[in-house]
C-alpha positions in Angstrom: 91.5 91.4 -78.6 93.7 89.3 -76.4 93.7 90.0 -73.0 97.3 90.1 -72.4 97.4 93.3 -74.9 94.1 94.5 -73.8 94.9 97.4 -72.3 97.2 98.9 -74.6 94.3 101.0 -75.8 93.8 102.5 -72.2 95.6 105.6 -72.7 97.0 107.8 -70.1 98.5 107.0 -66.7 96.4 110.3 -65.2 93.0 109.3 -67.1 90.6 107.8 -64.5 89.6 104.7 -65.8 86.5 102.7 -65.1 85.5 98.4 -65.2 81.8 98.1 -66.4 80.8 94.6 -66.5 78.3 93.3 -68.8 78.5 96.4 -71.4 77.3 95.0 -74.6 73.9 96.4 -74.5 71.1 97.8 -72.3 71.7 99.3 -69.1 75.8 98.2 -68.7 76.6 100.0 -72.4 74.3 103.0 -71.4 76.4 103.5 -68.6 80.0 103.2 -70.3 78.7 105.5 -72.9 78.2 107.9 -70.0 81.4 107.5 -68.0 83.4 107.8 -71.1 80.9 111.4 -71.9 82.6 112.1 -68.0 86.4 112.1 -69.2 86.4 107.8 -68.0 88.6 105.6 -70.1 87.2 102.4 -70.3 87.4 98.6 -69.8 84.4 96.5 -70.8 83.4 93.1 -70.4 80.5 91.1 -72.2 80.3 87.3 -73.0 79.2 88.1 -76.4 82.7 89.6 -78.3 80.9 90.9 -81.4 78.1 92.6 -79.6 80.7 94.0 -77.4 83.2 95.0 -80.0 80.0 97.0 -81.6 79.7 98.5 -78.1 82.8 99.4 -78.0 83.3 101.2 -81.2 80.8 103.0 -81.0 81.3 105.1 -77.8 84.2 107.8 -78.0 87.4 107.9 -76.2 89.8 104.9 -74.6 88.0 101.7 -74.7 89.8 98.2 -74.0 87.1 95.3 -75.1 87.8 91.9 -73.3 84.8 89.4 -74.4 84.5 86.6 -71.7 82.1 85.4 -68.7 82.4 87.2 -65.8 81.9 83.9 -63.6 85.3 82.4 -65.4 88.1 83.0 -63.2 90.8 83.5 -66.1 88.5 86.0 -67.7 88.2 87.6 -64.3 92.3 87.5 -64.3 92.2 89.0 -67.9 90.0 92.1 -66.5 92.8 92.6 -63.7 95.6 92.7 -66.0 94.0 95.1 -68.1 93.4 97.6 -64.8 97.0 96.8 -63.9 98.3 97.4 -67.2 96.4 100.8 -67.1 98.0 101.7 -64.3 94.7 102.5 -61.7 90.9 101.6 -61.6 88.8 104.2 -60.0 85.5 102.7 -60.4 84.2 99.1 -61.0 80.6 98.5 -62.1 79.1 94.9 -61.4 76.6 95.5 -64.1 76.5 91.9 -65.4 74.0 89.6 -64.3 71.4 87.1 -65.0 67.3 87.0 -64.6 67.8 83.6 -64.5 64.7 80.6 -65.5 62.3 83.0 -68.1 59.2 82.2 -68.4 59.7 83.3 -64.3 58.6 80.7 -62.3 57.4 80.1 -58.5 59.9 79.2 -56.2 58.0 75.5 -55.6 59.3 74.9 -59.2 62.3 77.0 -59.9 64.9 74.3 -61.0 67.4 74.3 -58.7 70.6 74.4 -61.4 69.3 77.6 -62.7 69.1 78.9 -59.4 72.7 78.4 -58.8 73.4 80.0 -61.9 71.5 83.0 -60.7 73.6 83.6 -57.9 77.1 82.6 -59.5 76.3 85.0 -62.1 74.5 87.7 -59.6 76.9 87.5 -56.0 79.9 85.0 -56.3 81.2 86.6 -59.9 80.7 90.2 -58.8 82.0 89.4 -55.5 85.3 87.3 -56.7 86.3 90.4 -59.3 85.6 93.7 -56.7 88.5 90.9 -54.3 90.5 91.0 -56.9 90.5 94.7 -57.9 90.3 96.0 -54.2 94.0 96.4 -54.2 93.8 98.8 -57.2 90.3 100.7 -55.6 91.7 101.6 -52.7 94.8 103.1 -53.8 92.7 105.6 -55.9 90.1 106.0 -53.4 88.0 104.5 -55.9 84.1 102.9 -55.7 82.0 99.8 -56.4 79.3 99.9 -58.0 76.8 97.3 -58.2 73.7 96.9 -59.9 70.7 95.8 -58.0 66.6 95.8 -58.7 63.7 96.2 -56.5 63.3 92.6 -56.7 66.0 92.3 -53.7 63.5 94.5 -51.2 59.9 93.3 -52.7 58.3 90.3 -52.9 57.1 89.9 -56.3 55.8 86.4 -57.9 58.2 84.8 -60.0 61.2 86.8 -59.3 62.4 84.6 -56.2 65.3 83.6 -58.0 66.7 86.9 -59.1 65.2 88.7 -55.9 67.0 86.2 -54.1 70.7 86.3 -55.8 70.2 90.3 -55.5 69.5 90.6 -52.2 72.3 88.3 -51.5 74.5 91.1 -53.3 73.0 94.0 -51.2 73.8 92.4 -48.5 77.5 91.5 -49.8 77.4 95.3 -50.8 76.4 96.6 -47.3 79.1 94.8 -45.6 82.1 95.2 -48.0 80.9 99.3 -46.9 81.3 99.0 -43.7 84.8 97.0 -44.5 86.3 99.3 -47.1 85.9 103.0 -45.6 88.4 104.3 -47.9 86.3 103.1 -51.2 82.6 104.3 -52.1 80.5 101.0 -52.5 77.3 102.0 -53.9 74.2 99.1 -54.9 71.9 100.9 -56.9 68.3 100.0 -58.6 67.8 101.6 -61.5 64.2 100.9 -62.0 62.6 99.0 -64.8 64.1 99.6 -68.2 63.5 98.2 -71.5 66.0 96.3 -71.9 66.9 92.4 -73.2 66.7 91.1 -69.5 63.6 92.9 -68.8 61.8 91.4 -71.3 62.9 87.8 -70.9 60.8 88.6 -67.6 57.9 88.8 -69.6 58.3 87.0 -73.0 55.8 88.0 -75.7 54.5 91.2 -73.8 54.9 95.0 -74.8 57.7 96.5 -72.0 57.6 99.8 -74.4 56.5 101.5 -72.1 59.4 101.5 -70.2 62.2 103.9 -69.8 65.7 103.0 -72.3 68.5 102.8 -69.8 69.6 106.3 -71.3 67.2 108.1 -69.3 69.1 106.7 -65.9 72.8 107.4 -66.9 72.4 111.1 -65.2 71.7 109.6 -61.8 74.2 107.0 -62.3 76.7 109.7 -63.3 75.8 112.2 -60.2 76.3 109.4 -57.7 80.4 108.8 -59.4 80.8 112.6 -60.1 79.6 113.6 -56.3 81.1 110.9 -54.7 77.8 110.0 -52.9 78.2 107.9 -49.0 78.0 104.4 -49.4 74.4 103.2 -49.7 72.0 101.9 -51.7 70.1 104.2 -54.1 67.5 104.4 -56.3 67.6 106.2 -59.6 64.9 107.6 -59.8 65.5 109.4 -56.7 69.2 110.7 -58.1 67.4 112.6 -61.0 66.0 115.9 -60.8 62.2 116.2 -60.3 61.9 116.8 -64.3 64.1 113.9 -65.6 62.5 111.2 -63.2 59.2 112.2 -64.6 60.3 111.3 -68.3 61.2 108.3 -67.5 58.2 107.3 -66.0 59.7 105.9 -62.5 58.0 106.4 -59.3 60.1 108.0 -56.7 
């Protein structure tokens, strides 16, 4: 779809309309599925265009698809038209993001281009698009949402990289809260999913026992719906008692 006519298929100058980043699969189409199940006409972004376009048709309601890397500053350009052709944005979600070098390696050897790919593709992209769709957020007293992991708080072996680039973005996160009190800028773990990412982290191992991103959407969903205070958050600790239990996270 070109990017100029994107948003012609955002419909509705009253709908609220929400940016997920990185909605092609696992956790980022999971949670556009769910806005769009809240009333949430959608723009999506994914490098892959077919995956994306499958995304897309498969969840029901207003969806503009706009293939293209988030770290690309026409593509980021693109995404603003298409909120500014829509008329609002009331929520932006920084879901897409990078594990980075996979098999994970220690720091002492992490090569230091794919390092600065983790945190273009982790901080400066999801930083460079919430600047450019601030304007839009704060006249509908909107929120940022961006997707973080335990690896920003914990020190586990091998995830230096991707720890690294996320706590970098919590920190970003924490500050653009105390900056913008008149948007809700949430950073949020969702735990460990079975997803694509997830198991580049461990190539060749069973992750099945994991959660699918699914099971998360609710406490995604409860954070936009109730308008939580900035912060970060866990998932686990936004579903009810019974719900984090299925999915096997530790609160």
């Amino acid at each position: 779809m070109c990017p100029d006519l994107a948003a012609a298929s955002v419909s509705g100058m009253n709908k609220r309309i929400a940016l997920v980043t990185g909605a092609s699969r696992g956790l980022g189409r999971a949670l556009a599925a769910g806005l769009a199940r809240e009333g949430y006409d959608l723009i999506l972004d994914a490098r892959n265009a077919d995956d994306l376009n499958a995304a897309a048709d498969q969840i029901q309601g207003a969806v503009t698809a706009i293939p293209g890397d988030v770290t690309d500053p026409a593509h980021r350009a693109a995404l603003l038209r298409a909120a500014q052709a829509a008329g609002r944005l009331d929520l932006l979600v920084n879901n897409a993001g990078t594990l980075g070098a996979s098999p994970l390696p220690a720091l002492a050897d992490y090569p230091v281009d794919e390092l600065r790919t983790a945190f273009e593709v982790n901080v400066i992209a999801p930083i460079a698009l919430t600047q450019l769709l601030l304007p839009l957020l704060r006249t509908s007293g909107g929120a940022v949402l961006n997707i973080t992991s335990d690896a920003a708080v914990e020190a586990y072996a091998g995830w230096g990289g991707y720890g690294a680039a996320k706590a970098a973005l919590e920190q970003a996160s924490n500050v653009l809260a105390a900056e913008e009190l008149a948007v809700r800028v949430w950073w949020t773990d969702p735990g460990d999913l079975r997803t694509d990412m997830h198991q580049q982290a461990f190539p060749g191992e069973d992750i099945s026992d994991r959660p699918w991103p699914d099971t998360v959407v609710p406490a995604f969903t409860r954070l936009v719906a109730e308008r939580l205070p900035s912060g970060r958050y866990r998932a686990a600790h936004l579903l009810p008692p019974a719900a984090a239990g299925q999915t096997g996270m530790v609160s």
